[in-house]
DSSP file (Angstrom, degrees, kcal/mol; ACC not computed):
  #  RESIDUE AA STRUCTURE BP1 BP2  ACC     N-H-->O    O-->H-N    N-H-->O    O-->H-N    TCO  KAPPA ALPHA  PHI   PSI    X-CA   Y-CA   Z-CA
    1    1 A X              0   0    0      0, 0.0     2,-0.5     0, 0.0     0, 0.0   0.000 360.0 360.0 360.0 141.1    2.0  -13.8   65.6
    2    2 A X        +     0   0    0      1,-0.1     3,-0.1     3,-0.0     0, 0.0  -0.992 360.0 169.6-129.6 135.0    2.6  -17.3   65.7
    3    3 A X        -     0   0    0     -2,-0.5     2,-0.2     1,-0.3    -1,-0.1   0.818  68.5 -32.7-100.4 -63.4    2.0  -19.1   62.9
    4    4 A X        -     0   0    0      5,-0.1    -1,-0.3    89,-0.0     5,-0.1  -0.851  42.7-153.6-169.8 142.2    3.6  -22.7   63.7
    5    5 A X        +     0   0    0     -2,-0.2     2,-0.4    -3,-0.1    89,-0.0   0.096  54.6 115.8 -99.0   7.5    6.5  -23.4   65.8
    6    6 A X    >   -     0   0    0      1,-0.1     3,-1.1     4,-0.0    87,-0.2  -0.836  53.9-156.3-103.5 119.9    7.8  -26.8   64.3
    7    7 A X  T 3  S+     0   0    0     -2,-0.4    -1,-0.1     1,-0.2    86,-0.1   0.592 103.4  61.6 -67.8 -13.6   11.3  -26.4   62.7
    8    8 A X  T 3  S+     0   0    0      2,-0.1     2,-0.4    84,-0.1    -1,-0.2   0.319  81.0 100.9 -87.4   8.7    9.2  -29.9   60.8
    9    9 A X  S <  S-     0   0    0     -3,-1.1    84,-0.5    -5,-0.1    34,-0.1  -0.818  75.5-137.3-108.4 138.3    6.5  -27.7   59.5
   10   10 A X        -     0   0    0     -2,-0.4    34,-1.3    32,-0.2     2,-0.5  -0.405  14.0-162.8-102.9 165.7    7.1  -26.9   55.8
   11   11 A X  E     -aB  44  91A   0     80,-0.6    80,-1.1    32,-0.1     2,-0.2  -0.954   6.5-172.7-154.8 128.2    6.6  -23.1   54.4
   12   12 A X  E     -aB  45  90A   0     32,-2.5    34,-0.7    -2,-0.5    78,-0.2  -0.891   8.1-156.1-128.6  98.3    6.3  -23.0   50.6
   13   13 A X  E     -aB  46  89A   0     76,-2.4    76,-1.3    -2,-0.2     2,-0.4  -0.205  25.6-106.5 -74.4 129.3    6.3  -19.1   49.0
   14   14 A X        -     0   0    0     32,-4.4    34,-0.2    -2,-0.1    66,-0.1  -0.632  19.5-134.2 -40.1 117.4    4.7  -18.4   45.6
   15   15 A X  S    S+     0   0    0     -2,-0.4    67,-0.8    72,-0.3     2,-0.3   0.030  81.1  33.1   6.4 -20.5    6.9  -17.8   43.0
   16   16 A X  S    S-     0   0    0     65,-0.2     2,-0.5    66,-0.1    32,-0.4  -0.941  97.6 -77.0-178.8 144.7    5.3  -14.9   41.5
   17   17 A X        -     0   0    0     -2,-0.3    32,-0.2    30,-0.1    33,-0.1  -0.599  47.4-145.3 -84.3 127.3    3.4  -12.0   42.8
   18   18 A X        -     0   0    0     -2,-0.5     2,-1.4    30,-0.4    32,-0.5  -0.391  14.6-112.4 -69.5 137.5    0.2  -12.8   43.6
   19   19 A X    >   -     0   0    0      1,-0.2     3,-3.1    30,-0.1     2,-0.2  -0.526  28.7-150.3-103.1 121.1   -3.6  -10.6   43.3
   20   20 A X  T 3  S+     0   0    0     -2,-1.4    -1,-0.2     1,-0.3    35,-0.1   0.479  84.9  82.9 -69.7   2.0   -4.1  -10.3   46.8
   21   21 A X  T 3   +     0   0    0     -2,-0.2    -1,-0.3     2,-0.0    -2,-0.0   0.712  63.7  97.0  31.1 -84.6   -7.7  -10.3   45.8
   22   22 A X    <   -     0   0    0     -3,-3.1     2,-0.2     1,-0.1    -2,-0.0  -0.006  60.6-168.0 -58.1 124.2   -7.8  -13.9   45.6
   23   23 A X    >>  -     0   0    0      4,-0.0     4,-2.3     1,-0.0     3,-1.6  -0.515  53.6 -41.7-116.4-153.9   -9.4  -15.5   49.0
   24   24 A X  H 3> S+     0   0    0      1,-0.3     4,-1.6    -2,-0.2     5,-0.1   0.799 138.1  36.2 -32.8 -69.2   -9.4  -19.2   50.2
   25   25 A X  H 3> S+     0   0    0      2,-0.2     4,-0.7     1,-0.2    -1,-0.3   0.481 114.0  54.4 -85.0   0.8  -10.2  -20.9   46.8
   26   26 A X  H X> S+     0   0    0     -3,-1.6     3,-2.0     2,-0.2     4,-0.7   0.897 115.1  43.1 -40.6 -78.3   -8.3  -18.6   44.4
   27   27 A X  H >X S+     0   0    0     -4,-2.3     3,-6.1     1,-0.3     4,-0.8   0.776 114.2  48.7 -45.3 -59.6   -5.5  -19.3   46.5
   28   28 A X  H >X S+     0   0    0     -4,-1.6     3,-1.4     1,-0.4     4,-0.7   0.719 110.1  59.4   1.1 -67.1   -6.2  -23.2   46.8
   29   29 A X  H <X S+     0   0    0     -3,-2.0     4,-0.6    -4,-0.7    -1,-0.4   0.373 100.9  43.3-109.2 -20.1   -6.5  -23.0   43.6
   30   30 A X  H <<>S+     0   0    0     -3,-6.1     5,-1.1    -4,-0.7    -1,-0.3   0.531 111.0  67.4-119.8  -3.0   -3.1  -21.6   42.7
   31   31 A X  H <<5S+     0   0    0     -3,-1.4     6,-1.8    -4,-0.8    -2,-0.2   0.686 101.7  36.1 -16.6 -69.4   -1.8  -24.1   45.1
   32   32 A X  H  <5S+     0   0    0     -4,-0.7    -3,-0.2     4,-0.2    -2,-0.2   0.590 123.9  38.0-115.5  12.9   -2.5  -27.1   43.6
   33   33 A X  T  <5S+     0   0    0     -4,-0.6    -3,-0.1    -5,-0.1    -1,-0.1   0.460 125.9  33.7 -89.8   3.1   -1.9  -26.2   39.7
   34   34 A X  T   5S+     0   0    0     -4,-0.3    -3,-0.2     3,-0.1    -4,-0.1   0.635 134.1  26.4-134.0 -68.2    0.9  -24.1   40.0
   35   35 A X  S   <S-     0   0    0     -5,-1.1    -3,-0.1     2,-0.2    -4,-0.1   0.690  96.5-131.1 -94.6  -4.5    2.7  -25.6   42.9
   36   36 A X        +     0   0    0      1,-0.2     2,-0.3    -6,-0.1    -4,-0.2   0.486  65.1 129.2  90.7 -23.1    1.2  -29.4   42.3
   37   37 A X        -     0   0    0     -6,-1.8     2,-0.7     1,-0.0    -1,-0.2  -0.594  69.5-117.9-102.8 162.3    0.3  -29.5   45.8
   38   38 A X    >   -     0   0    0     -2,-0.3     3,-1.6     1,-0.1     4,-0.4  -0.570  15.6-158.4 -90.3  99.6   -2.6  -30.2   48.3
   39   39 A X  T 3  S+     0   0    0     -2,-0.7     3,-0.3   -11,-0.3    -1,-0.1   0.752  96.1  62.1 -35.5 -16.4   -3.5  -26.9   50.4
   40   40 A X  T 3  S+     0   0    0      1,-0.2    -1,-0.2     2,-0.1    -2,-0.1   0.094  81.6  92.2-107.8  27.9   -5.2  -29.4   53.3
   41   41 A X  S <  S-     0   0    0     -3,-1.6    -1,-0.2     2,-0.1    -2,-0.1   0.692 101.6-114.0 -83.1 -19.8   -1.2  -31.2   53.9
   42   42 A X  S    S+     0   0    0     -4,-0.4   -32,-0.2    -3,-0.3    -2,-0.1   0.475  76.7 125.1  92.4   1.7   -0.5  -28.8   56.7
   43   43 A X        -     0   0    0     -5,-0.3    17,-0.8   -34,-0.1     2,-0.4  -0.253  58.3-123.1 -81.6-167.9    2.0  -27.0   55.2
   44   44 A X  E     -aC  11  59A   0    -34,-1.3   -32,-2.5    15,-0.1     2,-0.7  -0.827  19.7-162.6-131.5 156.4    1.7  -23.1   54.9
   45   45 A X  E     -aC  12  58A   0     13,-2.3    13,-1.2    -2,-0.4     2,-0.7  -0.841   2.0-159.9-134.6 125.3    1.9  -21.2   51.6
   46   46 A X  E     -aC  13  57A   0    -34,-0.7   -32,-4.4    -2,-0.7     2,-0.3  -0.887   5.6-173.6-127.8 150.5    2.6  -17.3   51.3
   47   47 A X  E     - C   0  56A   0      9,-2.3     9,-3.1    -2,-0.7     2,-0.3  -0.931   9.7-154.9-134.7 144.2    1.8  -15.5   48.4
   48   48 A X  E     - C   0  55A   0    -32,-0.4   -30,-0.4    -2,-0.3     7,-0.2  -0.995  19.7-119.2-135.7 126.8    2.9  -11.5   47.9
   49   49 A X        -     0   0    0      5,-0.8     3,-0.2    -2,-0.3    -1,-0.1   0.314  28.4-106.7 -60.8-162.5    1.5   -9.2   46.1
   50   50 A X  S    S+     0   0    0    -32,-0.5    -1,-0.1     1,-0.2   -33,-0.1   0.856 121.5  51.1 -86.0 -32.0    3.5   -7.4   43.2
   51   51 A X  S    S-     0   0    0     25,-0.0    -1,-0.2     1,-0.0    -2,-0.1   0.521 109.3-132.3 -82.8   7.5    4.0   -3.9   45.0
   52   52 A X  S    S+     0   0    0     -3,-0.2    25,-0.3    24,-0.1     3,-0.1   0.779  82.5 107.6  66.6  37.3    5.3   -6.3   47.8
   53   53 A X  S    S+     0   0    0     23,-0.2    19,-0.5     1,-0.1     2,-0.4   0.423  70.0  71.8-118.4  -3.5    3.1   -4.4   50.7
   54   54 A X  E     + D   0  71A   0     17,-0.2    -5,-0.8   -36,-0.1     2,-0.2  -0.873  56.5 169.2-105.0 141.1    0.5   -7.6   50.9
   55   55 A X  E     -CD  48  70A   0     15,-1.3    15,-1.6    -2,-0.4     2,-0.3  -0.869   7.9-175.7-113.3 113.7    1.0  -10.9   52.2
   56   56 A X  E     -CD  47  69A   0     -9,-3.1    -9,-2.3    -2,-0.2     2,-0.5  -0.988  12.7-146.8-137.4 174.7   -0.9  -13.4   52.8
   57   57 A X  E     -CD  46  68A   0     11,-1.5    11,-1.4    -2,-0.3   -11,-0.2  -0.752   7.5-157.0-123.4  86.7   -0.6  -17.1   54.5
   58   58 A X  E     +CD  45  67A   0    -13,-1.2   -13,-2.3    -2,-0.5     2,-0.3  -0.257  24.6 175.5 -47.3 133.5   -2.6  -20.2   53.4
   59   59 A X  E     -C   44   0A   0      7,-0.5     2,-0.5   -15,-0.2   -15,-0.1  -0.913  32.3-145.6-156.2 147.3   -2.9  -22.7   56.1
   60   60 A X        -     0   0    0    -17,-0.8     5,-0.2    -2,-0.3   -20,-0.0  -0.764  14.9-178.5 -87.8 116.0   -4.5  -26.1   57.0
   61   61 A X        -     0   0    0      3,-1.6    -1,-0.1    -2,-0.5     4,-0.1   0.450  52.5-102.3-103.3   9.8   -5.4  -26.3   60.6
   62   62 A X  S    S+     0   0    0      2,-0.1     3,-0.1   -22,-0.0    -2,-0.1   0.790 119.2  45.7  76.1  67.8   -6.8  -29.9   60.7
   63   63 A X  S    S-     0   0    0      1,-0.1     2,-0.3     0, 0.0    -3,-0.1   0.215 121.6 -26.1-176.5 -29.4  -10.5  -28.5   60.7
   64   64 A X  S    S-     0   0    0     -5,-0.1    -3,-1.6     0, 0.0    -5,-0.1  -0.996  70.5 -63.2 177.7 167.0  -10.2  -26.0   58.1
   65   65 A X        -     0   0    0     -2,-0.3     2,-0.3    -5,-0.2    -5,-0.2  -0.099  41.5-164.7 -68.9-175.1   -8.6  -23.5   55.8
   66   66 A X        -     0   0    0      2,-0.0    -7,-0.5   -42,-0.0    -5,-0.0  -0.786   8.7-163.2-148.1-172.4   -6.9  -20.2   57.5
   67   67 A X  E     -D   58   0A   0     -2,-0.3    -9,-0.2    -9,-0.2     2,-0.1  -0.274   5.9-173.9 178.2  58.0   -6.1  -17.6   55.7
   68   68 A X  E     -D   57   0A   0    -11,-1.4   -11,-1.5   -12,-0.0     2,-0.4  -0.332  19.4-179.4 -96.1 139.8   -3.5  -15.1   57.8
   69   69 A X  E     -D   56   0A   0    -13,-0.3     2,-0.4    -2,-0.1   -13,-0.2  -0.945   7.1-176.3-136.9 163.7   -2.8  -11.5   55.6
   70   70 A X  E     -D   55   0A   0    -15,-1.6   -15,-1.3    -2,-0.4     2,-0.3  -0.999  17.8-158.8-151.7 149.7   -0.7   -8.4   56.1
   71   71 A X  E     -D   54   0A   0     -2,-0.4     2,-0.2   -17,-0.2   -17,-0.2  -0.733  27.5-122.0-163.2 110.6    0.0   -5.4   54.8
   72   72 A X        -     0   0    0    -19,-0.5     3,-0.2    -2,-0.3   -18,-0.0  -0.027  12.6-160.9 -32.0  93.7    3.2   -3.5   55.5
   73   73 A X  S    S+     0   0    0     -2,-0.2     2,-0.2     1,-0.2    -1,-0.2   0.665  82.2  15.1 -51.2 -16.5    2.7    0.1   57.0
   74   74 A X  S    S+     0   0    0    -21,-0.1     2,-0.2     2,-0.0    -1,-0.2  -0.789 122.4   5.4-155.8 102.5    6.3    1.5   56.2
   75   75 A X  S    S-     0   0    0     -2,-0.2     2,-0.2    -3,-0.2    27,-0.0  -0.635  83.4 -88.4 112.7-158.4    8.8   -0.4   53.5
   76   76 A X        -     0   0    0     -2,-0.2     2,-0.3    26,-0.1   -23,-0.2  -0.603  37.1 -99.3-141.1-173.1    8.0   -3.7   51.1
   77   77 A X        -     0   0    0    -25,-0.3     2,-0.2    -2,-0.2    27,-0.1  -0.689  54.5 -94.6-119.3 164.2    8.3   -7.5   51.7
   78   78 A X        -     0   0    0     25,-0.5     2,-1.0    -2,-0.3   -26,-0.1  -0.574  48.4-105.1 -92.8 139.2   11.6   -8.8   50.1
   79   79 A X        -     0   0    0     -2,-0.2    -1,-0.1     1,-0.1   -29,-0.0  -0.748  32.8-172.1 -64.3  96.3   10.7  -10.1   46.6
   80   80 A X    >   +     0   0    0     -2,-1.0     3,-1.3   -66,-0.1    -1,-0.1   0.700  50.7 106.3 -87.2 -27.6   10.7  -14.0   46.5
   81   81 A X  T 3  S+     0   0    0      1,-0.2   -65,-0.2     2,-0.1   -66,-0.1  -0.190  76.2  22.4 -65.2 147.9   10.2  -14.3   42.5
   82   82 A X  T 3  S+     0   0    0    -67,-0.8    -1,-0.2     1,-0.0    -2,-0.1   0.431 100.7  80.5  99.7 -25.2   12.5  -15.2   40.7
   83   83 A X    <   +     0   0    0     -3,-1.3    -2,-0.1   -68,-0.1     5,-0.1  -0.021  61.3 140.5-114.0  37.5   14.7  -17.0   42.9
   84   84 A X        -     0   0    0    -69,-0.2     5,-0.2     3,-0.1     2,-0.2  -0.372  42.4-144.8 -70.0 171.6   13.0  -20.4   43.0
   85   85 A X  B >  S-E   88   0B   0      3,-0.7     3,-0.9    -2,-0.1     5,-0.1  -0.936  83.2  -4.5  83.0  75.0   14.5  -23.6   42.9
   86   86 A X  T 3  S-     0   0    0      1,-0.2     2,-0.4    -2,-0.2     3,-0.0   0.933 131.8 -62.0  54.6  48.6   12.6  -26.5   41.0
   87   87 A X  T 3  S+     0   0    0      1,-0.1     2,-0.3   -72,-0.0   -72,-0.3   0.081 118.2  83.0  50.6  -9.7   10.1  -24.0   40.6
   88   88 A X  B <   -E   85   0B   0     -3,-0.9    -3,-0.7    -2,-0.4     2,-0.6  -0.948  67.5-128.9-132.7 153.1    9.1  -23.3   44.2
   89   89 A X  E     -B   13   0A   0    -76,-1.3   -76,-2.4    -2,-0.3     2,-0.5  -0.721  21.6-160.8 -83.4 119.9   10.2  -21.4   46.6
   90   90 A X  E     +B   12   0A   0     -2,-0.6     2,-0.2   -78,-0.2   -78,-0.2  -0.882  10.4 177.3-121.9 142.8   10.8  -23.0   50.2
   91   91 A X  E     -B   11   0A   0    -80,-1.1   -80,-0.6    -2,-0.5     2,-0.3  -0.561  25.7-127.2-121.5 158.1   11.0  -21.0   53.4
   92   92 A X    >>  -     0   0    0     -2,-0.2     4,-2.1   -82,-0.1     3,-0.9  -0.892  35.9-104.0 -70.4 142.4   11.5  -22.4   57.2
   93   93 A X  H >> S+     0   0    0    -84,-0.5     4,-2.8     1,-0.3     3,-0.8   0.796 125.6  47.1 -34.0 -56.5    8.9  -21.2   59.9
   94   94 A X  H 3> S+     0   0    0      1,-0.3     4,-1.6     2,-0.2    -1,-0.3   0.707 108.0  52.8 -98.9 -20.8   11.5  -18.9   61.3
   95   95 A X  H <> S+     0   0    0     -3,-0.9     4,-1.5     2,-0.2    -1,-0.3   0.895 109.0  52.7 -45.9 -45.3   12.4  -17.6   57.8
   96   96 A X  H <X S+     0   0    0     -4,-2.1     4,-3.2    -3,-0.8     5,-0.5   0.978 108.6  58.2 -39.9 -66.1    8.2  -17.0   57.5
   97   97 A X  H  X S+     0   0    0     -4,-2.8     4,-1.3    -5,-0.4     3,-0.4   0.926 111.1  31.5 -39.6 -57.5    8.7  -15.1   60.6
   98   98 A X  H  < S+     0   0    0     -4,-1.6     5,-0.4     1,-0.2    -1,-0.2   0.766 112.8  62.1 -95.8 -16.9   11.0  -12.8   59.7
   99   99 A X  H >< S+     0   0    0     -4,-1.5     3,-0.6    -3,-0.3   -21,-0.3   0.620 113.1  41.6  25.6 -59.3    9.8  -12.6   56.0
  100  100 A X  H 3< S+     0   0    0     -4,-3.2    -2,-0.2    -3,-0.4    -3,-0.1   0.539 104.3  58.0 -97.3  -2.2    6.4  -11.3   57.7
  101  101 A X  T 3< S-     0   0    0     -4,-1.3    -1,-0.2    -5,-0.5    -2,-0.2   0.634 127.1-103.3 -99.9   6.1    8.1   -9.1   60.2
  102  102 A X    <   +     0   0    0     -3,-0.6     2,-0.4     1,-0.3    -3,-0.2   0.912  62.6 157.8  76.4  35.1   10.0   -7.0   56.3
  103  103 A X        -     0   0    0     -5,-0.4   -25,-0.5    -6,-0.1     3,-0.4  -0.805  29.3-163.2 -85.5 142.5   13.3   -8.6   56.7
  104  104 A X  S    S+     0   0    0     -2,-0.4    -5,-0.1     1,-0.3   -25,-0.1   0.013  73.8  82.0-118.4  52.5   14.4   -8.2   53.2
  105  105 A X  S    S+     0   0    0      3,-0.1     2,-0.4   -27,-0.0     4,-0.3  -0.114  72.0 105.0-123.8  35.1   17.4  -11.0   53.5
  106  106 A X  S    S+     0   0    0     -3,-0.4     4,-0.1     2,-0.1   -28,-0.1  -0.988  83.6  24.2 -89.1 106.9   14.6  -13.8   52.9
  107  107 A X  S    S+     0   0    0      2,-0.6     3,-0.1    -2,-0.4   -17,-0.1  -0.375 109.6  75.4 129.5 -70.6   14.8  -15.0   50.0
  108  108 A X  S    S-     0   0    0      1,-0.1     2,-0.3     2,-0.0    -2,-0.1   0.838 107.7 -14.9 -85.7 -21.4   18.5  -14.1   49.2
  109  109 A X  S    S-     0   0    0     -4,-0.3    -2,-0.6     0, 0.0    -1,-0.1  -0.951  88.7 -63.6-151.8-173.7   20.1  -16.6   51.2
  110  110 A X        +     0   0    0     -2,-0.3     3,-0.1     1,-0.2   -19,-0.0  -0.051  38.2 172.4 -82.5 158.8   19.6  -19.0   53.7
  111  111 A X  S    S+     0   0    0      2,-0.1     2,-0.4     1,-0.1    -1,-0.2   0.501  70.7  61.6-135.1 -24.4   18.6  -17.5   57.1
  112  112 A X  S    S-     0   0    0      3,-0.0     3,-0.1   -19,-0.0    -2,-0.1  -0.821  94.4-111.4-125.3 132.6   17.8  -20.9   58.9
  113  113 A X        -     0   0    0     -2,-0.4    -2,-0.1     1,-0.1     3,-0.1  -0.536  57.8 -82.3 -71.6 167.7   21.1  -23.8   59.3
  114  114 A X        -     0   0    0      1,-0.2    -1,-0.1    -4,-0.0     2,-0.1  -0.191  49.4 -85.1 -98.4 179.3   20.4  -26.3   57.3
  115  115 A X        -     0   0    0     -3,-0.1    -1,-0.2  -108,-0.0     2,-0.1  -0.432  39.9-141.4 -76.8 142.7   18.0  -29.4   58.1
  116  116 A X        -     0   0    0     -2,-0.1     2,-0.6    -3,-0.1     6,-0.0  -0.463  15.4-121.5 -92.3 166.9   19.6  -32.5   59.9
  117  117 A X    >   -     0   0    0     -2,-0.1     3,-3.1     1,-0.1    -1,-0.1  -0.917  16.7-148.6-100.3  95.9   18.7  -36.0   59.0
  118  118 A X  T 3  S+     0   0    0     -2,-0.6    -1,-0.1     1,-0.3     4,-0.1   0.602  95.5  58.6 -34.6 -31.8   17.4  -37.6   62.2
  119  119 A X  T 3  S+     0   0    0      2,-0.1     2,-0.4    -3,-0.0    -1,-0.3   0.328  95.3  78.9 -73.9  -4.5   18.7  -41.0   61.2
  120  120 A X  S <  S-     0   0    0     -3,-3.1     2,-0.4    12,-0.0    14,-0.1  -0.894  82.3-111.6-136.8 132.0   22.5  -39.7   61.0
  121  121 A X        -     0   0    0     12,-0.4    12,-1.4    -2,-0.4     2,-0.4  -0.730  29.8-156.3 -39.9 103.7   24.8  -39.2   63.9
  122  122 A X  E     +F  132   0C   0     -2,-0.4     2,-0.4    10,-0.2    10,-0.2  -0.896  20.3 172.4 -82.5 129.6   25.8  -36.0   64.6
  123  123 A X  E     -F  131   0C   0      8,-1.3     8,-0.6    -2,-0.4     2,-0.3  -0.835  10.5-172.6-104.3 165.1   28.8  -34.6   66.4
  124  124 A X  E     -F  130   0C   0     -2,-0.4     6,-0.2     6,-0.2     2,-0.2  -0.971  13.4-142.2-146.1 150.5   29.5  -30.7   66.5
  125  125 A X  E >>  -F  129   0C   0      4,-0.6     3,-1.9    -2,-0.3     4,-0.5  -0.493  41.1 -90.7-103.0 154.3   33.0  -28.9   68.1
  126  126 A X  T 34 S+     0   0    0      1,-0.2     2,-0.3    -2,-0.2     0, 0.0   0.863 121.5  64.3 -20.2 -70.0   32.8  -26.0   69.8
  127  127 A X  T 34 S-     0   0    0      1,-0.2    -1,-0.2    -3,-0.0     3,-0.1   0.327 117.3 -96.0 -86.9  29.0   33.1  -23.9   67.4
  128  128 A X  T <4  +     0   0    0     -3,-1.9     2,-0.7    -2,-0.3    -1,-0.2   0.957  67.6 143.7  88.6  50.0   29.9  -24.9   65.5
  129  129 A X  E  <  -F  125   0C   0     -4,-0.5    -4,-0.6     2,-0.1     2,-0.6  -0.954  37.7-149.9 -90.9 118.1   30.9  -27.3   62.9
  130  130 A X  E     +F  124   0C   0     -2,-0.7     2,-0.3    -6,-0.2    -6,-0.2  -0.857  19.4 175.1-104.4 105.4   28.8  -29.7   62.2
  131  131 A X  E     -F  123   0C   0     -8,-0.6    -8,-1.3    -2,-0.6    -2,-0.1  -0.951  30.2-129.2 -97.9 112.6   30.4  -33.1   60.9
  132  132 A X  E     -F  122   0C   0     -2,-0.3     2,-0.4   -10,-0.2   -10,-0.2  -0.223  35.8-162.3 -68.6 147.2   28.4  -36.5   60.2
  133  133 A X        -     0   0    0    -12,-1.4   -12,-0.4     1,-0.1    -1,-0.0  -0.985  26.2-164.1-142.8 151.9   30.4  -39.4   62.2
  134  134 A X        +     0   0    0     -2,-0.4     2,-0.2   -14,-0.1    -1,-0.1   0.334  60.0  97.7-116.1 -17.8   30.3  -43.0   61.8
  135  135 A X  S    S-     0   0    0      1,-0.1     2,-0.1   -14,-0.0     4,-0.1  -0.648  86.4 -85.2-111.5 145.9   32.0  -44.1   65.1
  136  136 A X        -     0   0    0     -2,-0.2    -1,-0.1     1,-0.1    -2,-0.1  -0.097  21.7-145.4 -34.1 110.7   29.9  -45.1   68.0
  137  137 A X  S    S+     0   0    0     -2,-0.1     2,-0.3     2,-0.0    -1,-0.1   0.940  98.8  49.0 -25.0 -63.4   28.4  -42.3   70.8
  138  138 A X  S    S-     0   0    0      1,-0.1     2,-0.2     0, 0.0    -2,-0.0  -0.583  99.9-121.8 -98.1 121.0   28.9  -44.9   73.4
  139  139 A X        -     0   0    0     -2,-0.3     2,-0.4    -4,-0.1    -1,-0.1  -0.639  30.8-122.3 -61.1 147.9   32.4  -46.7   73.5
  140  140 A X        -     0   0    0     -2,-0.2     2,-0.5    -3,-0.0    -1,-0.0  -0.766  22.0-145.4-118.9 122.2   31.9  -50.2   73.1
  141  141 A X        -     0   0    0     -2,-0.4     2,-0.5     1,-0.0    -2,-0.0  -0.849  12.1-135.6-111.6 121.2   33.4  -52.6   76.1
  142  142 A X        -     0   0    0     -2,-0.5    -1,-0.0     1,-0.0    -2,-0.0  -0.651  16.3-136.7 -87.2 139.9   34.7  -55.9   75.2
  143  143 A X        -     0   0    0     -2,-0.5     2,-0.4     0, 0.0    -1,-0.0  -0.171  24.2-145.7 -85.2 178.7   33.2  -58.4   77.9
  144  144 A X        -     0   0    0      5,-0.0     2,-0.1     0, 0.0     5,-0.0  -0.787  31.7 -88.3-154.9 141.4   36.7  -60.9   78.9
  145  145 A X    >   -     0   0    0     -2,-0.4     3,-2.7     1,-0.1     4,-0.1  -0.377  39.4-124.6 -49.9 119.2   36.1  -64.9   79.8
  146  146 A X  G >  S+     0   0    0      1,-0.2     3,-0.8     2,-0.2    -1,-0.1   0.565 109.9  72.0 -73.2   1.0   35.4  -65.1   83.7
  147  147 A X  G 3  S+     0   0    0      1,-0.2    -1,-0.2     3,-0.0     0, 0.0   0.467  98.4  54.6 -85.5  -7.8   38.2  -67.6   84.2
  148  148 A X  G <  S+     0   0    0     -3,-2.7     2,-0.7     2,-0.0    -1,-0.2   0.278  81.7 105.8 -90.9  13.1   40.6  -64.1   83.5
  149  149 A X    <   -     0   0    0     -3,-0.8     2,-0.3    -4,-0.1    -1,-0.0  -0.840  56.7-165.4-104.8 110.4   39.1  -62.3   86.0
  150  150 A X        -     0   0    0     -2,-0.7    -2,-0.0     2,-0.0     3,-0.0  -0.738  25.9-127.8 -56.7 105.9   41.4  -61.8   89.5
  151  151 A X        -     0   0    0     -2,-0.3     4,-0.1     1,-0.1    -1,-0.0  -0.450   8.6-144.1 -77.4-173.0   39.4  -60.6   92.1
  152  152 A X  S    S+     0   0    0      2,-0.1    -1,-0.1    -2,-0.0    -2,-0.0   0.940  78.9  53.5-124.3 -80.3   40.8  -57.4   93.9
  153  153 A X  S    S-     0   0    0      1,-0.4    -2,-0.1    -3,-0.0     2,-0.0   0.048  90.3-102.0-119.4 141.1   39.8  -58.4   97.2
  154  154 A X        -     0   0    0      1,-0.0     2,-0.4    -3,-0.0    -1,-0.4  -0.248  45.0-116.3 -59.6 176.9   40.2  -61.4   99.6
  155  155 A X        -     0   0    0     -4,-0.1     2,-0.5    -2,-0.0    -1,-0.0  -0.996  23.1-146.0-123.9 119.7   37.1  -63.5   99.6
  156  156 A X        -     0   0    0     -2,-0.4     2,-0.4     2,-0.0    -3,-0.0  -0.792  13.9-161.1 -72.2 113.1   35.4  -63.6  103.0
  157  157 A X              0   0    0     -2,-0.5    -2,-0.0     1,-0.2     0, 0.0  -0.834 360.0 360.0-104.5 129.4   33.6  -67.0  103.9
  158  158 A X              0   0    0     -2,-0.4    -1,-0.2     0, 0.0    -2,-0.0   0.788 360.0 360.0-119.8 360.0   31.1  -67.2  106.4
């Protein structure tokens, strides 16, 4: 299932188990008074029920709500309450992915490296380090006064 493929796409989990019950405007609804936020932003919201075998995934497709659900055949969905952060819980797509495929390390720590700041230089070493750097990409060539410049070469006249 592909949900959204943009590492830019934001994935915000319920806090609390949800009664999977609840369709578009329930959910909406627990959206914006409980998480403060607008369901029609494009970001995705998943809410899990309390025996953690339901799932389902709120999403704004610029036309309309969506509404993606699941419900685990074998095992549970890791249990996201309870380890929020400013009250909400925030996932990356590829954490949703593996979240909805009943990885139960989502949730206990981070699964995704973290997000870069597009405005900031990065260099990285081999061995995956990532360091912010200050010094130019591009070495920088200081131009010289053409009255030091020798040429190399005779000058041919014709």
């Amino acid at each position: 299932m592909l949900i959204g493929s943009s590492r830019a796409l934001r994935v915000f989990a319920f806090a609390d188990p949800v009664d999977m019950r609840k369709g578009f405007d329930g959910l909406s609804a627990l959206v914006r008074e409980q998480l403060g936020q607008d369901p029609t932003s494009g970001a995705l919201y998943l809410f899990v029920s309390r025996n953690r075998i339901r799932a389902k995934v709120l999403a704004w497709d610029g036309t309309g709500l969506c509404l993606y659900s699941k419900r685990l055949e074998a095992g549970r969905f890791a249990a996201l309450w309870g380890r929020e952060q400013d009250g909400e819980v925030r996932l990356s797509v590829s954490e949703l992915a593996l979240f909805l495929e009943g990885c139960k390390e989502v949730g206990k720590r981070s699964l995704s490296p973290p997000e870069i700041d597009p405005n900031q230089q990065i260099l990285g070493d081999l061995c995956g380090i990532i360091e912010p750097c200050s010094a130019p990409l591009i070495p920088t060539i200081q131009a010289r006064p053409a009255d030091d410049v020798k040429p190399t070469m005779p000058l041919i006249n014709s």
